[in-house]
C-alpha positions in Angstrom: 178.7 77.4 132.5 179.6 77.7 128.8 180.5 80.8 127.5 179.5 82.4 124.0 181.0 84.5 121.4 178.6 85.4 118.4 174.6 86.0 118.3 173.0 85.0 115.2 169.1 86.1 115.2 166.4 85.7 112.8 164.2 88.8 112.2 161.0 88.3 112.2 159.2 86.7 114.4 162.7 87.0 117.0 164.3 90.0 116.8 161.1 92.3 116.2 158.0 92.0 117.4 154.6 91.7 116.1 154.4 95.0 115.3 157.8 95.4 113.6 159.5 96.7 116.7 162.8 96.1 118.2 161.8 96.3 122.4 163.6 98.4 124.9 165.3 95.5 127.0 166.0 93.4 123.8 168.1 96.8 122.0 169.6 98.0 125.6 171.0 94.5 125.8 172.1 93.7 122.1 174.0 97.4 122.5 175.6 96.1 125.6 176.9 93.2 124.1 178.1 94.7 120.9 180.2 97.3 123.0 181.7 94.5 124.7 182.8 92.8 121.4 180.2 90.4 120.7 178.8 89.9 117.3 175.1 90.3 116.9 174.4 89.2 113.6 171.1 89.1 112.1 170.1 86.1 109.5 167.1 86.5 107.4 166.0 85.6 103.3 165.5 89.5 103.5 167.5 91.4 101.2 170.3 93.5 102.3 168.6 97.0 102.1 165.9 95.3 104.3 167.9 93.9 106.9 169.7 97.0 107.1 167.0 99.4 108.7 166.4 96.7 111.2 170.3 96.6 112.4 169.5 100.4 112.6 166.7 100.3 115.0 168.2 98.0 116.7 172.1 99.7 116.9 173.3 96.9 115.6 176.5 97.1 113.2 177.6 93.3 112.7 178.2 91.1 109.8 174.1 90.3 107.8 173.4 87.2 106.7 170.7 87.8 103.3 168.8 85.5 101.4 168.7 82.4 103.8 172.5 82.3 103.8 172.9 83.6 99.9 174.7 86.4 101.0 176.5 87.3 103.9 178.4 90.7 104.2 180.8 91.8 106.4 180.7 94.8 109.3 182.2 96.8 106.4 179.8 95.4 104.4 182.3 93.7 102.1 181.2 90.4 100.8 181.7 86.8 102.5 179.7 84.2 100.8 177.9 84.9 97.4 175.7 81.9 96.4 172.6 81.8 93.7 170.3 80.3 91.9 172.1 79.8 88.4 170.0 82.3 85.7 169.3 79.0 83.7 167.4 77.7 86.4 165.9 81.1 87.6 164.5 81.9 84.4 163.2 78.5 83.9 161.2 78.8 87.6 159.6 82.5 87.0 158.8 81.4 83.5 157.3 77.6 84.9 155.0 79.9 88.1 153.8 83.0 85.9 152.6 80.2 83.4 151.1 77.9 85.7 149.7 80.8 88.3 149.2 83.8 85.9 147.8 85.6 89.0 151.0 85.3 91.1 153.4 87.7 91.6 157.1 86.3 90.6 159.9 88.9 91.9 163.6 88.5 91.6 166.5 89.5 94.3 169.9 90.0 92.4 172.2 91.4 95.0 170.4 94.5 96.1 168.5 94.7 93.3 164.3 94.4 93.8 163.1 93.7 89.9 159.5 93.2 89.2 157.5 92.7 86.2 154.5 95.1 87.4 155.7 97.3 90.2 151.6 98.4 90.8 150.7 94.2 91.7 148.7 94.9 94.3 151.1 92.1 96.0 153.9 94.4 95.2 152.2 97.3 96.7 152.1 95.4 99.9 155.7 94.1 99.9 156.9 97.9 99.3 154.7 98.8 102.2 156.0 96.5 104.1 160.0 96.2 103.6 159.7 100.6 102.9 161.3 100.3 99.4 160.4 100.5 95.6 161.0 97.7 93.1 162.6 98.2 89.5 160.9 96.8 86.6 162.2 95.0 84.1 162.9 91.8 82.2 164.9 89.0 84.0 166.3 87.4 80.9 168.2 90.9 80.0 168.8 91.4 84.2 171.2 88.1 84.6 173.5 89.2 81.5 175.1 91.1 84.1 174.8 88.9 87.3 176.3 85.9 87.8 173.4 84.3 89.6 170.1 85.4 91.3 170.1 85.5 95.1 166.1 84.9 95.1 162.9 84.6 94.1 159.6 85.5 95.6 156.2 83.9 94.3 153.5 86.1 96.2 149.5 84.6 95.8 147.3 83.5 97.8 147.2 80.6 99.5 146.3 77.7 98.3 148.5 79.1 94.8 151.1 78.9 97.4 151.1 75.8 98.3 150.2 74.4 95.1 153.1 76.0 93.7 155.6 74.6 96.2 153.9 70.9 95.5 154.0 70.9 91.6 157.5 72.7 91.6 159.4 70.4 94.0 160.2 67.6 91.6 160.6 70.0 88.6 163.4 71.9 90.4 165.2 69.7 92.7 168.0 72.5 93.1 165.6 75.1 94.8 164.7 75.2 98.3 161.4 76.4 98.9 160.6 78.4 102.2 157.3 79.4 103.1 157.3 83.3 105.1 153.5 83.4 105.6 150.4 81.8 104.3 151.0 83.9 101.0 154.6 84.0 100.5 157.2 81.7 99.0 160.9 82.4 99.3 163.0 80.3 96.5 166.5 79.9 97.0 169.3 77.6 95.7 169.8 74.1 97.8 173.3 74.8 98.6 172.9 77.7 101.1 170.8 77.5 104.7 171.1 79.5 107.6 173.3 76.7 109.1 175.5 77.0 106.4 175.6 80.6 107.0 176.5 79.8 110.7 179.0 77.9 109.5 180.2 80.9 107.2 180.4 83.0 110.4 182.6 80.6 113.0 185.0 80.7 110.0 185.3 84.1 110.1 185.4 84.8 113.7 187.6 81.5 114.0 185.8 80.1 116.7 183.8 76.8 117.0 180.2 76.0 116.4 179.7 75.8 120.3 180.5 79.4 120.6 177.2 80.7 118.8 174.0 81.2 120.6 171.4 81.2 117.6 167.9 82.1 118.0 164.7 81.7 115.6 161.1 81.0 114.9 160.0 79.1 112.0 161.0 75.9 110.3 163.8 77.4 108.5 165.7 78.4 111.8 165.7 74.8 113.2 168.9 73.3 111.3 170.6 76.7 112.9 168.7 75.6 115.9 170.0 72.3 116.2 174.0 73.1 115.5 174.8 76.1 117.4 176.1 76.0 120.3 172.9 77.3 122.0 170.1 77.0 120.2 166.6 79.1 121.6 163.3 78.9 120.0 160.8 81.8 120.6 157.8 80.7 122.4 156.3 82.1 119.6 157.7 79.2 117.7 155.8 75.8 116.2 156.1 73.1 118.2 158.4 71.1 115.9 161.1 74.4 116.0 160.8 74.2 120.3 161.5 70.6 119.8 164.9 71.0 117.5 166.2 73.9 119.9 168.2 73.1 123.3 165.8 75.9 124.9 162.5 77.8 124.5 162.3 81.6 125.4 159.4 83.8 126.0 157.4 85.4 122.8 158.7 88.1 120.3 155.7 90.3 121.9 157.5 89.0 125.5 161.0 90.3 125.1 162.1 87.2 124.1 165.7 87.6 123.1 166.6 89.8 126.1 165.2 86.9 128.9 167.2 84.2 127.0 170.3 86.2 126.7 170.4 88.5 129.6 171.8 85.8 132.4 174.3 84.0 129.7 178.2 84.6 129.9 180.3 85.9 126.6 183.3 86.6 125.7 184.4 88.5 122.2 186.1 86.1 119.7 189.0 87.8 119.2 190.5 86.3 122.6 190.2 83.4 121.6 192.2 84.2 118.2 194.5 85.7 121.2 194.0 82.5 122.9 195.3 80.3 119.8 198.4 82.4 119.2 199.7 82.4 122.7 
C-alpha cells in the first residue's frame, strides 16, 4: 500500500460543502493528520485573505496555494512562488473587457490587494458577500507602479458575457489562462502558473516526490493536479471529464467526501524522508 506525505485540496466544491462548510469528519480528520505532520495544503484562484478563513474553520495551518498557483506562501506565510500577469498585459485585458462588455465587472488581485473600479457593482456587492471582505477602489494603471505584476483578474457578468468574453479574448491574449468558477465568473491568470505547477512548487519544498501527494478537486482546473499527484481523487460532485483524469472518485462535498477518501490511506510526514535521504 503506498504511503503519502502532503494533501493538496481545492476549496470549493472539495473542501467545503455546498453551503460553505467544512463537515465534522472531514476537520476531525484533517486535524489528525496535521498533528501527525502531514501537510494539508489548500489550492484555490482565491486570494490569500480568502483562503485564509477557510484554513481557519478548518484548523488548518499549512503552506496556501492563491491565485491558481500565482502565489503560494509558506506556514509562516512567507513567500514561495510569486508569478503574474505582467501590468502591460493586465492593463491591456481590463481595458479590452470594460470596452467590449461595458456591463461587466473587471476586478484586479495584486497580492492581497481587492481593487475595483465601483465597489457598489451590484456584482461586487455579491463577491464581498460572499468572500466577507471590502474591495478598494482605484485606478489600475496608477496600482501596478508599485507592483511588479498582477496576480489576477476577475470579469464578473452574466452569462453568455462570460463566455463570449473568454471566446473573443483567447486569441487576443495567448499569455492568459482563462478559468471559468461558475456560470458568471471568469478567473484570468498568466499561462505560466497551474495548480500542477503549484504541486510541483510544493514536492520542492517538502523534498519529496510527486507520488507522495494525494490531491483532490472538482472542476476542470483540478484535473492536470489530478492526473500528476501521486493520488489523484475527484469528488463525486465532479464532471465527468475531471472523474475520468483522476485515479479515484470519492463521495460528494455534501457527502463528506474528503474524509471517506482519506480516512483508510497510510501517511507519513516528509520530513523522514529528508531524515531518510541523509542517513
Amino acid at each position: 500500500m503506498n504511503i503519502y506525505s502532503v494533501v493538496m485540496l481545492d476549496i470549493d466544491g472539495t473542501l467545503l460543502d455546498s453551503h460553505n462548510q467544512v463537515l465534522p469528519n472531514t476537520k476531525k480528520l484533517l486535524n489528525r493528520l496535521e498533528k501527525r505532520g502531514i501537510p494539508v495544503i489548500l489550492s484555490s484562484a482565491r486570494a490569500p485573505s480568502e483562503i485564509e478563513p477557510v484554513a481557519r474553520r478548518a484548523d488548518i495551518h499549512g503552506p496556501i496555494v492563491c491565485y491558481g498557483g500565482g502565489l503560494i506562501l509558506d506556514e509562516n506565510r512567507s513567500i514561495i512562488e510569486d508569478i503574474g500577469i505582467d501590468n502591460e498585459t493586465a492593463i491591456a485585458f481590463k481595458s479590452f473587457a470594460s470596452q467590449e462588455f461595458p456591463d461587466m465587472s473587471v476586478s484586479s488581485y495584486i497580492y492581497d490587494v481587492w481593487l475595483v473600479d465601483d465597489a457598489n457593482h451590484p456584482y461586487i456587492r455579491s463577491l464581498a458577500k460572499i468572500n466577507q471582505r471590502e474591495p478598494m477602489e482605484g485606478d489600475l494603471k496608477s496600482a501596478v507602479r508599485m507592483a511588479n505584476h498582477v496576480h489576477k483578474l476577475l470579469c464578473s457578468g452574466d452569462s453568455r458575457m462570460i463566455r463570449r468574453l473568454q471566446e473573443s479574448a483567447k486569441e487576443k491574449f495567448p499569455t492568459l489562462n482563462f478559468i471559468t468558477s461558475g456560470a458568471i465568473y471568469l478567473e484570468v491568470i498568466t499561462n505560466r502558473v497551474s495548480k500542477y505547477t503549484a504541486m510541483e512548487k510544493i514536492r520542492e519544498h517538502y523534498h519529496i516526490d510527486l507520488k507522495q501527494i494525494v490531491a483532490m478537486g472538482d472542476y476542470y482546473v483540478d484535473m492536470e493536479m489530478l492526473r500528476h499527484a501521486g493520488l489523484g481523487i475527484a469528488m463525486g460532485n465532479a464532471p465527468e471529464a475531471v472523474k475520468q483524469a483522476a485515479a479515484r472518485v470519492t463521495a460528494s462535498n455534501d457527502e463528506e467526501g474528503v474524509y471517506i477518501a482519506l480516512k483508510n490511506l497510510r501517511f507519513r510526514p516528509p520530513i523522514q524522508e529528508i531524515n531518510q535521504e541523509s542517513k
